[in-house]
MARKE-898938 format. One record per residue (C-alpha): residue in one letter; x, y, z. Coordinates in Angstrom, 2 decimals, decimal comma. Layout:
! residues N
<atom><r>A</r><x>X</x><y>Y</y><z>Z</z></atom>
...
END
This chain:
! residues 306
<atom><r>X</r><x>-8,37</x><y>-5,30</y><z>15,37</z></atom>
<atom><r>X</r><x>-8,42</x><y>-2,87</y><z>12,43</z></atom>
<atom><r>X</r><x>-8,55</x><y>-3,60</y><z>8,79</z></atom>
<atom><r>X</r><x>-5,31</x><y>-2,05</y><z>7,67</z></atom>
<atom><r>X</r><x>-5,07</x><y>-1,14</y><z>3,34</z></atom>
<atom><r>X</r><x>-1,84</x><y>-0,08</y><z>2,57</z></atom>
<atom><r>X</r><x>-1,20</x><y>1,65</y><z>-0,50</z></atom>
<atom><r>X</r><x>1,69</x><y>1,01</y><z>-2,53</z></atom>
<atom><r>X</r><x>2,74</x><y>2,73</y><z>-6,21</z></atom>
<atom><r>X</r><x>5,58</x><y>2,27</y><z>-8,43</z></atom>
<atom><r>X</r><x>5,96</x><y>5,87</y><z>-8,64</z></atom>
<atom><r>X</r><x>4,63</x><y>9,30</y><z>-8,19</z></atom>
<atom><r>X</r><x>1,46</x><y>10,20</y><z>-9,42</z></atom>
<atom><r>X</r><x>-0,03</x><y>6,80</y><z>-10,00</z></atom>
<atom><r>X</r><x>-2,79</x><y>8,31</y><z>-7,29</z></atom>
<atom><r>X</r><x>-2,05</x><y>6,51</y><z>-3,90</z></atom>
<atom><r>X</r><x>-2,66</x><y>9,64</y><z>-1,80</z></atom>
<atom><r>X</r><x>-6,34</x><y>10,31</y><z>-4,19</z></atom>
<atom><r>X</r><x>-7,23</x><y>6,73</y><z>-3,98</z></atom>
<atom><r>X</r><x>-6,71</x><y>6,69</y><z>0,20</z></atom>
<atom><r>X</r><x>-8,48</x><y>9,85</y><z>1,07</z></atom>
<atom><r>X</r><x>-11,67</x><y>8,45</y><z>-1,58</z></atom>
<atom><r>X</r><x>-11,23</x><y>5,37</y><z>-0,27</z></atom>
<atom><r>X</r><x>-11,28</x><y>7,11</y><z>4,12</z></atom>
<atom><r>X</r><x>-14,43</x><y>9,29</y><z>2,73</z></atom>
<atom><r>X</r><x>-16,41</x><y>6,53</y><z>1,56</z></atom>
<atom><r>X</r><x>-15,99</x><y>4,18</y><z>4,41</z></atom>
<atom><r>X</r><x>-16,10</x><y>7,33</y><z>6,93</z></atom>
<atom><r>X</r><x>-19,96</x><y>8,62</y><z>5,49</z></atom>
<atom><r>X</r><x>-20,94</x><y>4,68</y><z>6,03</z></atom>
<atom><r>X</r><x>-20,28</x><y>5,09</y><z>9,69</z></atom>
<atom><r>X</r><x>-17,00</x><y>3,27</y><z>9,63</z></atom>
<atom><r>X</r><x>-14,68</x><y>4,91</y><z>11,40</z></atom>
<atom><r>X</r><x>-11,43</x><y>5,31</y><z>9,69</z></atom>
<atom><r>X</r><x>-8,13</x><y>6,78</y><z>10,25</z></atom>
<atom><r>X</r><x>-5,33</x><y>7,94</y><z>7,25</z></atom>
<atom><r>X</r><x>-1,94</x><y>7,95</y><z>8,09</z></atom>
<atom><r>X</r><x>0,42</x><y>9,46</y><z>5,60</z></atom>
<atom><r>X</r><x>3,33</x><y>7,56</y><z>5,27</z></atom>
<atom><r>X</r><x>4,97</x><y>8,77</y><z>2,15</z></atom>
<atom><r>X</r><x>7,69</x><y>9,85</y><z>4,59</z></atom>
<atom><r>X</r><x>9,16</x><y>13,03</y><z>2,97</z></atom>
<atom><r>X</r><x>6,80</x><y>13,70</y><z>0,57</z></atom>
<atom><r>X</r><x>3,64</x><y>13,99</y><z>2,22</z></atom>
<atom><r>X</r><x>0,26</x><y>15,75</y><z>1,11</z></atom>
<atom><r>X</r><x>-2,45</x><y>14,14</y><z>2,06</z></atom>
<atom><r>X</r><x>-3,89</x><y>16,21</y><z>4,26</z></atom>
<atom><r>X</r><x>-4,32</x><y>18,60</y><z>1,07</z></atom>
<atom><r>X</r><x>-6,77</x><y>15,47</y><z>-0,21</z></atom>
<atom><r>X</r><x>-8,94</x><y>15,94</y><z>2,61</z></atom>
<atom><r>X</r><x>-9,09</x><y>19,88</y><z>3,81</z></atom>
<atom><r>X</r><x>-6,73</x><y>19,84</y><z>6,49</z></atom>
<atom><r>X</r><x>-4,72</x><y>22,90</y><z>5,06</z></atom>
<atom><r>X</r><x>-2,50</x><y>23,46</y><z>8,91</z></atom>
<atom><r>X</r><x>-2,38</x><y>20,44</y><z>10,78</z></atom>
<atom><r>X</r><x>-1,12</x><y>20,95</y><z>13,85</z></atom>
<atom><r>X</r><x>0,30</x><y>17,83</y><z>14,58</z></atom>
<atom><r>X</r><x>1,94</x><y>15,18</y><z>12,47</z></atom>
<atom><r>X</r><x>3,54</x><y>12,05</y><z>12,45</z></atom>
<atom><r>X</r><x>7,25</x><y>13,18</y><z>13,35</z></atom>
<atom><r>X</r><x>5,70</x><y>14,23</y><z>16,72</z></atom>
<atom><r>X</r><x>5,67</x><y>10,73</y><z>17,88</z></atom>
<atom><r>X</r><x>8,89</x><y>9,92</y><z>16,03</z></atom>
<atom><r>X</r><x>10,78</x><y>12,33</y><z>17,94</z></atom>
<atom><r>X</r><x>8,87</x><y>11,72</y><z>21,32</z></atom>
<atom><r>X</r><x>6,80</x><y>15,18</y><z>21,31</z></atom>
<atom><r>X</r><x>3,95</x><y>12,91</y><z>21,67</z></atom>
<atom><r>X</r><x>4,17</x><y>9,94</y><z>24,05</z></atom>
<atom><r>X</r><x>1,41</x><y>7,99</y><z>21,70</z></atom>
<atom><r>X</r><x>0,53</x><y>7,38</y><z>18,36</z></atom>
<atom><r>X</r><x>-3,41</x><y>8,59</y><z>19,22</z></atom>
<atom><r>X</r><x>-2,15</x><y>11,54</y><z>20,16</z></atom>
<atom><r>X</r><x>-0,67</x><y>12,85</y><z>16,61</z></atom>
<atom><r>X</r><x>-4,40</x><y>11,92</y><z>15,24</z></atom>
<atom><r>X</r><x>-6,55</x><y>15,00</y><z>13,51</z></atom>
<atom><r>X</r><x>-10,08</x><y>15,25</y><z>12,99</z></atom>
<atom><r>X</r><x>-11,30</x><y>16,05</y><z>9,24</z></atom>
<atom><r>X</r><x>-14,19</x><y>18,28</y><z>8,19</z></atom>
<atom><r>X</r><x>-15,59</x><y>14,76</y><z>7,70</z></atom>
<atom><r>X</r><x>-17,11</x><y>13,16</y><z>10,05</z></atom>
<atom><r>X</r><x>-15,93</x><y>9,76</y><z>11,20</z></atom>
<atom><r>X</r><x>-12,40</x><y>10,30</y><z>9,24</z></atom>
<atom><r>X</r><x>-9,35</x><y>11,07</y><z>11,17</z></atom>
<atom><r>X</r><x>-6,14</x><y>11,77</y><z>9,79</z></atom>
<atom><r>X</r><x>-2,09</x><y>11,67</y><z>11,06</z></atom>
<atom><r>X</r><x>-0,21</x><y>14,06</y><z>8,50</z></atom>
<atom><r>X</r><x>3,23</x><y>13,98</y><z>7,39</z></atom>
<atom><r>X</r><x>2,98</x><y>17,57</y><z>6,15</z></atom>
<atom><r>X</r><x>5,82</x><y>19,16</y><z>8,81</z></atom>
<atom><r>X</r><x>7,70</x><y>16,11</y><z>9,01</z></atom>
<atom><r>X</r><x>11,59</x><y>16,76</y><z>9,16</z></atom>
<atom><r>X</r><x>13,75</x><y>16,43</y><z>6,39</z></atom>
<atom><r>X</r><x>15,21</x><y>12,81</y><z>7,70</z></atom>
<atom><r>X</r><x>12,07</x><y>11,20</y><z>8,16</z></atom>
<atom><r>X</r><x>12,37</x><y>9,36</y><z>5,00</z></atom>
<atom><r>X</r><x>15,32</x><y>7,24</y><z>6,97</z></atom>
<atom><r>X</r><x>13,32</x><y>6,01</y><z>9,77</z></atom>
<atom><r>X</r><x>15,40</x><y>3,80</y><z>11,54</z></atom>
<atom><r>X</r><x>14,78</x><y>0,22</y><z>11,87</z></atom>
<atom><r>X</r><x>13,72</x><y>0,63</y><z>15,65</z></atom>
<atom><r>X</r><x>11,40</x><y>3,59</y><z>15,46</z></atom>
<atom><r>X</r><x>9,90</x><y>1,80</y><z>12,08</z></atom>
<atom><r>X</r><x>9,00</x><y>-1,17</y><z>14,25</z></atom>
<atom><r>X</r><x>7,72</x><y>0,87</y><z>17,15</z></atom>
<atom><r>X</r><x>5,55</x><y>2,59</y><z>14,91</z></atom>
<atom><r>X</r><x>4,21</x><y>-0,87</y><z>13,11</z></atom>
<atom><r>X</r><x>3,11</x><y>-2,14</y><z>16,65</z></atom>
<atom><r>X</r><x>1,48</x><y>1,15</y><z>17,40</z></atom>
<atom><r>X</r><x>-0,49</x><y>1,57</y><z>14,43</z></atom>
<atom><r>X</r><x>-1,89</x><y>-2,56</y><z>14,90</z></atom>
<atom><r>X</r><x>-3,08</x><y>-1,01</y><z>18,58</z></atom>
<atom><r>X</r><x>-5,14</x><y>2,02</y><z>17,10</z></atom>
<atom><r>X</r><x>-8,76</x><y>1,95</y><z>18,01</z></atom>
<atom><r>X</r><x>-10,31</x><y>2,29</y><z>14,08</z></atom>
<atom><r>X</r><x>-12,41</x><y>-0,15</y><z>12,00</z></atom>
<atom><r>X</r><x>-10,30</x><y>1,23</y><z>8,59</z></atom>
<atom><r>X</r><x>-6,76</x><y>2,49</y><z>8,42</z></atom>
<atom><r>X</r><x>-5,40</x><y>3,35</y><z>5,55</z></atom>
<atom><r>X</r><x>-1,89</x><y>3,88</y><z>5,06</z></atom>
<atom><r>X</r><x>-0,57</x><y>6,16</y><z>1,96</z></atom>
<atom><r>X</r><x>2,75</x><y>5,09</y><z>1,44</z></atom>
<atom><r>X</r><x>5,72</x><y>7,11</y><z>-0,27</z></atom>
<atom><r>X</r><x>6,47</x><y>6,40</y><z>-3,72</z></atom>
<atom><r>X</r><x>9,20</x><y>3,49</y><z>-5,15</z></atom>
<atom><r>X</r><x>11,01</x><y>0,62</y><z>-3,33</z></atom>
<atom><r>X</r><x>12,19</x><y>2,03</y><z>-0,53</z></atom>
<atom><r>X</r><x>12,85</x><y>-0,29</y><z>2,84</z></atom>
<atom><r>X</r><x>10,32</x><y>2,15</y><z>4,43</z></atom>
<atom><r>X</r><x>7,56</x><y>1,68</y><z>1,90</z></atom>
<atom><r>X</r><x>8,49</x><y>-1,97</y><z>1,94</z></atom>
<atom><r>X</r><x>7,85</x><y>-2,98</y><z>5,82</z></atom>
<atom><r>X</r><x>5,14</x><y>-0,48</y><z>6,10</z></atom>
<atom><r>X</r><x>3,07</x><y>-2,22</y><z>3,27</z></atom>
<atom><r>X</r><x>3,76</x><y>-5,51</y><z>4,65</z></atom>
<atom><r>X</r><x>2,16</x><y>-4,42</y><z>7,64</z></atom>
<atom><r>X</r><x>-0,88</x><y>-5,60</y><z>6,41</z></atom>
<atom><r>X</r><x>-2,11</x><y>-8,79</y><z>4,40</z></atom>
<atom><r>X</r><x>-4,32</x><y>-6,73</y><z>2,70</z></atom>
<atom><r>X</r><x>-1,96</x><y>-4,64</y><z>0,48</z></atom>
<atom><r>X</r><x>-3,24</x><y>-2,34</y><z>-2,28</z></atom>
<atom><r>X</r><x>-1,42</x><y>-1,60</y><z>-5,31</z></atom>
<atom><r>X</r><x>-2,22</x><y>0,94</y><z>-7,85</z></atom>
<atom><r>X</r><x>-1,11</x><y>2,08</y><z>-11,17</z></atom>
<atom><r>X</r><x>-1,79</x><y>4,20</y><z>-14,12</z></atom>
<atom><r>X</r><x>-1,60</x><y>2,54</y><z>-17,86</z></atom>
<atom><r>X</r><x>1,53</x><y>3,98</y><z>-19,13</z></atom>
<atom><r>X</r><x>4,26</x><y>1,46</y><z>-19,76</z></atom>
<atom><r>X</r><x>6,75</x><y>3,23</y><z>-17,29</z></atom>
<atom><r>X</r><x>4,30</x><y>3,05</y><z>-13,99</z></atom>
<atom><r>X</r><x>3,51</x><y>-0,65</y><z>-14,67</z></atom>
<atom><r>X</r><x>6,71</x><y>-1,39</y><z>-15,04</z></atom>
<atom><r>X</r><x>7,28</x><y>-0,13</y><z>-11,57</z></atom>
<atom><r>X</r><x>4,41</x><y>-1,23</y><z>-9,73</z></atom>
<atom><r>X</r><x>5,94</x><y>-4,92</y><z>-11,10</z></atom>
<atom><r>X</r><x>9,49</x><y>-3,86</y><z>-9,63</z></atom>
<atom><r>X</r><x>7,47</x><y>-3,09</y><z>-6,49</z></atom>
<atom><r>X</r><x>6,01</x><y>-6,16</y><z>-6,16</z></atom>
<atom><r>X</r><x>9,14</x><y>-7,91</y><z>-6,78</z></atom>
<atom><r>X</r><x>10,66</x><y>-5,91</y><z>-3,77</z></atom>
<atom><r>X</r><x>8,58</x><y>-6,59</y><z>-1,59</z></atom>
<atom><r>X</r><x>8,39</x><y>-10,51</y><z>-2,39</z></atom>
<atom><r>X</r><x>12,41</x><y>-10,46</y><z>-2,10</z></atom>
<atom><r>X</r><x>11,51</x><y>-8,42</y><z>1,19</z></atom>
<atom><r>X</r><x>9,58</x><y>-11,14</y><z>3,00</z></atom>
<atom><r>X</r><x>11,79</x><y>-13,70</y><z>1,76</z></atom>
<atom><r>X</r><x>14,92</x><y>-11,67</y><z>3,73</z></atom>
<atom><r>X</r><x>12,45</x><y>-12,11</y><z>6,80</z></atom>
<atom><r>X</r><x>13,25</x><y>-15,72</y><z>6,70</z></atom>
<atom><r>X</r><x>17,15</x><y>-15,87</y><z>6,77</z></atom>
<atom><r>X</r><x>19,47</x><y>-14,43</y><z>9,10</z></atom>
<atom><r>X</r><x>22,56</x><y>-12,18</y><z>7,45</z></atom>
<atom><r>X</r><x>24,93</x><y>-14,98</y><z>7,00</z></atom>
<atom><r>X</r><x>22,21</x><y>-17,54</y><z>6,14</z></atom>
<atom><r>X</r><x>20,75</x><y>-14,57</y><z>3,66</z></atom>
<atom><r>X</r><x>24,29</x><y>-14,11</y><z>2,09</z></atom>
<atom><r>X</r><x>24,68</x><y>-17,90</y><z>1,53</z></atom>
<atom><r>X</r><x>21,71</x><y>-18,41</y><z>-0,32</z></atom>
<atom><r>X</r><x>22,68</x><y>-15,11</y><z>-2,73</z></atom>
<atom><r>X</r><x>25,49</x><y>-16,77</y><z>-3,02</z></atom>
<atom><r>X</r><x>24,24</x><y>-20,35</y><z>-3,81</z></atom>
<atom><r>X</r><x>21,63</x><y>-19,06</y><z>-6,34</z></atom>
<atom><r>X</r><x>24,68</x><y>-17,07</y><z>-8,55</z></atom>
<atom><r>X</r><x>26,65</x><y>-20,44</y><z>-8,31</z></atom>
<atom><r>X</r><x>23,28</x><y>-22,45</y><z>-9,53</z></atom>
<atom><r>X</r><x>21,83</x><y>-20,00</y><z>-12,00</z></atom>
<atom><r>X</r><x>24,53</x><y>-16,86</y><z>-12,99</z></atom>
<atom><r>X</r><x>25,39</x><y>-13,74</y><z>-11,68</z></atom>
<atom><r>X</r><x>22,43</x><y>-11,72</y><z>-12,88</z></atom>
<atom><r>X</r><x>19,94</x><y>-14,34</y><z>-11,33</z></atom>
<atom><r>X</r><x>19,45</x><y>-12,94</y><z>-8,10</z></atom>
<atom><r>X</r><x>17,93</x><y>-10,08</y><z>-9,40</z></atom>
<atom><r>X</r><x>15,03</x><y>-12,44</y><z>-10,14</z></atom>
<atom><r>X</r><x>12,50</x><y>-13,42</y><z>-7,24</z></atom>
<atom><r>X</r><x>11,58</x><y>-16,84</y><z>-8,90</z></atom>
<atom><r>X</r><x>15,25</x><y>-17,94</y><z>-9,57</z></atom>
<atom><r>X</r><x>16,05</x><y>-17,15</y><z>-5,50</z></atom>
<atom><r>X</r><x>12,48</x><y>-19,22</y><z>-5,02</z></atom>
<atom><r>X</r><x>13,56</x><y>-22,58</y><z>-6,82</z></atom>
<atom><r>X</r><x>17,11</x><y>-22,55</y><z>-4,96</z></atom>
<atom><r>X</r><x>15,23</x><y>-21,89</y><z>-1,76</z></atom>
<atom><r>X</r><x>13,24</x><y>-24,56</y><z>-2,21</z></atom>
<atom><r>X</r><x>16,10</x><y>-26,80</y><z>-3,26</z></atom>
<atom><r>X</r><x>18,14</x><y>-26,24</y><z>-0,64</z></atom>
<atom><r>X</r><x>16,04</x><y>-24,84</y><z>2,42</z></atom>
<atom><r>X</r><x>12,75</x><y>-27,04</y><z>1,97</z></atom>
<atom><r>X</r><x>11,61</x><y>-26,13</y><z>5,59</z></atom>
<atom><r>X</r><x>12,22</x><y>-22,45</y><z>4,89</z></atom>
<atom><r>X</r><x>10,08</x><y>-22,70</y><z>0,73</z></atom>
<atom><r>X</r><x>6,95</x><y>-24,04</y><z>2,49</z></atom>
<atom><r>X</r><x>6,80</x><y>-21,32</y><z>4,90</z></atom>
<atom><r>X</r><x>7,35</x><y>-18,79</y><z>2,49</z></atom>
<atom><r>X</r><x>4,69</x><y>-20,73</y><z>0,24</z></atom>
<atom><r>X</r><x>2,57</x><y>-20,58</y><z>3,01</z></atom>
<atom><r>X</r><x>2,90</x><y>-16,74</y><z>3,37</z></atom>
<atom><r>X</r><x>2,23</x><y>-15,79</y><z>0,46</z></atom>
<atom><r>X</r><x>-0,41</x><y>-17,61</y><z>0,21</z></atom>
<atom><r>X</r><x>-2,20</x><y>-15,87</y><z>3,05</z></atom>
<atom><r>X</r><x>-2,03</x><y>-12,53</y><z>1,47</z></atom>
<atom><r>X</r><x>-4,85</x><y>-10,82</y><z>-0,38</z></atom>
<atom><r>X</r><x>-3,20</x><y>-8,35</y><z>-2,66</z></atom>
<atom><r>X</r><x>-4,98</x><y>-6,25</y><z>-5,23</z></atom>
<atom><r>X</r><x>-4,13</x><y>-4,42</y><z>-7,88</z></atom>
<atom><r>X</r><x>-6,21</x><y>-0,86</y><z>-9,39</z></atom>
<atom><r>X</r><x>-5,80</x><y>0,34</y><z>-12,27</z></atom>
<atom><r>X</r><x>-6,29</x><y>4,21</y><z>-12,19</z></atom>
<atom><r>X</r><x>-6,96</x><y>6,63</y><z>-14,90</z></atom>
<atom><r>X</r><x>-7,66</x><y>4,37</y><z>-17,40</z></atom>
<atom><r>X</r><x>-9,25</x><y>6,17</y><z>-20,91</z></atom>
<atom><r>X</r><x>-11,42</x><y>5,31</y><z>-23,09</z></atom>
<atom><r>X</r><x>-9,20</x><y>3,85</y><z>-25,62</z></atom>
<atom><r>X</r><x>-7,10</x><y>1,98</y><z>-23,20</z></atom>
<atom><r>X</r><x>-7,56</x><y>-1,96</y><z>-22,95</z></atom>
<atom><r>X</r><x>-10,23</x><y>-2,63</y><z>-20,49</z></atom>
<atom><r>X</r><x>-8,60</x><y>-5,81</y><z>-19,33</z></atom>
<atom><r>X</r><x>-4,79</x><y>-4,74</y><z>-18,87</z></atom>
<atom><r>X</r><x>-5,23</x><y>-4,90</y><z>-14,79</z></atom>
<atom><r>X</r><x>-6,25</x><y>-8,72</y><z>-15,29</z></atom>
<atom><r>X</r><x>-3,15</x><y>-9,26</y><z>-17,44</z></atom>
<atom><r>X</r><x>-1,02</x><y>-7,35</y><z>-15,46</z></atom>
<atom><r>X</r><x>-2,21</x><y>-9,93</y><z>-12,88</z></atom>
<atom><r>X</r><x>-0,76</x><y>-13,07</y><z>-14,67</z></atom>
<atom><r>X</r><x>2,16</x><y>-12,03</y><z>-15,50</z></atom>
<atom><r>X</r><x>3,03</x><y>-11,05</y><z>-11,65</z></atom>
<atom><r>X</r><x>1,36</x><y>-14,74</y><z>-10,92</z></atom>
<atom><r>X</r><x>3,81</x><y>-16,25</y><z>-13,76</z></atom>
<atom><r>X</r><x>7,06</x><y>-14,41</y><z>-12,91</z></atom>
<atom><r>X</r><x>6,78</x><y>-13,85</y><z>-9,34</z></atom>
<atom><r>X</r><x>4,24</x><y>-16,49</y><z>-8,17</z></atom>
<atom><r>X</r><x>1,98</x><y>-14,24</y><z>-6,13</z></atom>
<atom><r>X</r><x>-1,73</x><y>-13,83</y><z>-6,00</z></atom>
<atom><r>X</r><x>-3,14</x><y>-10,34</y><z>-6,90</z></atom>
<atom><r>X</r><x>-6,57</x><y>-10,14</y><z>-7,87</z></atom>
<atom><r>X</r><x>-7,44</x><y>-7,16</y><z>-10,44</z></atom>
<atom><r>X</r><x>-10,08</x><y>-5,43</y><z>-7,73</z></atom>
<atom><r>X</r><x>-11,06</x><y>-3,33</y><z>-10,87</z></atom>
<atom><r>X</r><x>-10,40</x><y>-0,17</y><z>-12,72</z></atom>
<atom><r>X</r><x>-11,13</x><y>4,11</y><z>-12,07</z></atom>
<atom><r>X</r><x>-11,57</x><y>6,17</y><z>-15,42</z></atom>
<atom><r>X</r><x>-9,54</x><y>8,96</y><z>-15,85</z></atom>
<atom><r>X</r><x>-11,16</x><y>12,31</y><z>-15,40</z></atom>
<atom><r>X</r><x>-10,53</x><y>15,78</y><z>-15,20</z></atom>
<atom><r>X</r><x>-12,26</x><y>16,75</y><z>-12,55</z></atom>
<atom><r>X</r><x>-9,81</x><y>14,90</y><z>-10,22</z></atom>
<atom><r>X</r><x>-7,23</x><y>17,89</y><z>-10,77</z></atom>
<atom><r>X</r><x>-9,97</x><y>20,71</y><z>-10,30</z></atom>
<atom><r>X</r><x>-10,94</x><y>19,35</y><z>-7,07</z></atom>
<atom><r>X</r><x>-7,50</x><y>18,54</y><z>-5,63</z></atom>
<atom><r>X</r><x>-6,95</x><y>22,34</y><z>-6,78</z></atom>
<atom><r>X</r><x>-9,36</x><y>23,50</y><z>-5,10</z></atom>
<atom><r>X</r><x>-8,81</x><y>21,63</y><z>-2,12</z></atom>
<atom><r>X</r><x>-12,28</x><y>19,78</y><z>-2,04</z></atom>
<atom><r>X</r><x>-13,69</x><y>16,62</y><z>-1,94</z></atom>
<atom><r>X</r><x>-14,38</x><y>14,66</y><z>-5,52</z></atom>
<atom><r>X</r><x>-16,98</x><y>12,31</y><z>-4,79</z></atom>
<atom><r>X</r><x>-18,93</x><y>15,12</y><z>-3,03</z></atom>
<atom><r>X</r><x>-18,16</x><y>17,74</y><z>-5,65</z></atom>
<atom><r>X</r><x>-18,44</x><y>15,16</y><z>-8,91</z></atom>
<atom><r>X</r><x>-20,58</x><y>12,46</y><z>-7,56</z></atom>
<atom><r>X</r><x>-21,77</x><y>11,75</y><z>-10,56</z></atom>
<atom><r>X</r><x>-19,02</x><y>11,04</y><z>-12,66</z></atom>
<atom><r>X</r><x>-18,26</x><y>7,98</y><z>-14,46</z></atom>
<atom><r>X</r><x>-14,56</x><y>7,44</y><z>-11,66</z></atom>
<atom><r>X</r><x>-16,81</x><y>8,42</y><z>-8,50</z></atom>
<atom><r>X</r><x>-18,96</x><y>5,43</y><z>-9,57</z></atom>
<atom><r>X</r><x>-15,62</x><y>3,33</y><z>-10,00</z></atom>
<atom><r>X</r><x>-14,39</x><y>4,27</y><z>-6,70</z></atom>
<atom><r>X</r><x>-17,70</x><y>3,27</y><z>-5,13</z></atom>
<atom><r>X</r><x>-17,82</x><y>-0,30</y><z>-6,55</z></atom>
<atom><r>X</r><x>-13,95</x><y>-0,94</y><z>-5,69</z></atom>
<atom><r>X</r><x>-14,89</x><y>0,34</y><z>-1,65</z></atom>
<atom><r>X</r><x>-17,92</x><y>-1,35</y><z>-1,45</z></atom>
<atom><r>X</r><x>-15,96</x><y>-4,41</y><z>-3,49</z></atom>
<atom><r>X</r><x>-12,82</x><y>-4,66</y><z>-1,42</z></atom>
<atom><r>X</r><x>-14,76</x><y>-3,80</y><z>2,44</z></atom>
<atom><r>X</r><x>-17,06</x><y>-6,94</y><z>1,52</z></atom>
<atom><r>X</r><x>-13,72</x><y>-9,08</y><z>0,76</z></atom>
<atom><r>X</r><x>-11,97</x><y>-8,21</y><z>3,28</z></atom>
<atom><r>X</r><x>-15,46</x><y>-8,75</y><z>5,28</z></atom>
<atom><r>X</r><x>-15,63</x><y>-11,97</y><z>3,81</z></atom>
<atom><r>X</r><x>-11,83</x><y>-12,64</y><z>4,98</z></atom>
<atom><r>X</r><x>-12,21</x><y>-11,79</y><z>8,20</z></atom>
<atom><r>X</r><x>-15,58</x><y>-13,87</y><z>8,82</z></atom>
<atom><r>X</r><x>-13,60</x><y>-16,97</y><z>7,42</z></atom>
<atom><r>X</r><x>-10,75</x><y>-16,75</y><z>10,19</z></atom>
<atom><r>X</r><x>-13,43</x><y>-16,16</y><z>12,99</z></atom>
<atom><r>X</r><x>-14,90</x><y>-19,56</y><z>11,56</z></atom>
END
């Protein structure tokens, strides 16, 4: 079974598709194999990240049945040990997978034959980037500093909490609570993950400690990316409680990646960062989160064995 990071953002540019192919190079050059599939469905470009300027096959192929298996849409890198499934000639509806085809491909990815996959996942709150980052229950969010991407990255985390919750209830059982909670609470309140928590737990005990239960299971984390020198050093941690506060969930801060410069001359130039800038104070950064979150997840993994 492969260790699946999905990687969620509020919105664009936060550095989802940077942080995945860093994240596939350093566990690929430590003889882990790894796979990255870009699923910012639409929008894709990670094959840009990691020198695969043509690919020849992508992940539509296997949507539409050109390829009878997931495996078969893979592409080698120049690197060795990382393998990548591009969205880069995807067709212009992929970004409204239907619910059938998104399942299929959620069971096929869980079958791949990888020790890391890392999925890149489109931007916002869409029902794609939703089910596709609770694939895993080792989720990865990232954001940048500014006020309007941690805003977002919060409104993604509220999604997909009210996402797993609509796993639980059926349509008409799902409509009856919304409508319970308005009756209890106002209108507005179920906009609000912990207002729709307290009625569920009210009135569908059985249901709460599931859903308790859940949650509890994941091991979310949260990076803070491009952070400068003059920005607080402890905003992912805070970030943290106030998602544990308002929402109830568990992220840990896994740690933060210093803003640099360099990031934009080697996208540009279509190369590698930590092989062009090794030494630079965000390679470093990305190092410690890798080496950080693989012994976690190591750690996670060695506990369920047990």
């Amino acid at each position: 079974m492969p260790h699946i990071w999905p990687i969620g953002g509020g919105k664009g540019g936060s550095g989802k598709s940077f942080l995945a192919s860093s994240m596939g190079r350093l566990l690929s050059k430590s003889g882990r194999k790894t796979l990255l599939i870009d699923l910012d469905l639409g929008a894709a470009n990670l094959h840009t990240m990691v020198d695969v300027p043509y690919p020849e096959k992508c992940f539509s192929d296997f949507i539409s049945r050109k390829v009878a298996d997931l495996n078969d849409a893979v592409l080698p890198t120049p690197f060795p040990n990382l393998f990548l499934i591009s969205g880069a000639h995807d067709s212009l509806d992929i970004a409204n997978l239907p619910y059938e085809k998104k399942i299929k491909t959620l069971k096929s990815i869980a079958k791949l034959k990888y020790d890391y996959i890392i999925l890149d996942l489109g931007a916002g709150t869409a029902f794609n980037t939703l089910d596709f980052f609770l694939a895993s229950r080792n989720g990865i969010f990232i954001t940048t500093p500014e006020p309007t991407s941690i805003e977002n990255v919060y409104r993604l985390m509220r999604a997909i909490y009210l996402r797993r919750i609509r796993h639980y209830f059926s349509a008409t059982d799902f409509k009856s609570l919304e409508k319970k909670t308005k009756e209890h609470l106002g209108d507005d309140s179920f906009n609000k993950p912990e207002n729709i928590v307290s009625v569920v737990k009210t009135e569908y005990p059985e249901k709460y400690a599931l859903i308790k239960k859940d949650f509890g299971d994941f091991r979310f984390k949260l990076i803070l990316n491009q952070l400068r020198k003059q920005d607080n050093l402890v905003l992912g941690e805070q970030i943290c409680k106030i998602i544990k506060k308002h929402l109830g969930i568990n992220v840990e801060f896994a740690g933060n990646i210093a803003y640099d410069e360099h990031v934009h001359d080697a996208i540009c130039q279509r190369v590698c960062f930590l092989d062009r800038y090794p030494h630079t104070k965000a390679a470093n950064d990305l190092r410690v989160l890798n080496k950080k979150m693989s012994n976690a997840f190591g750690e996670q993994m060695m506990l369920n064995y047990l």
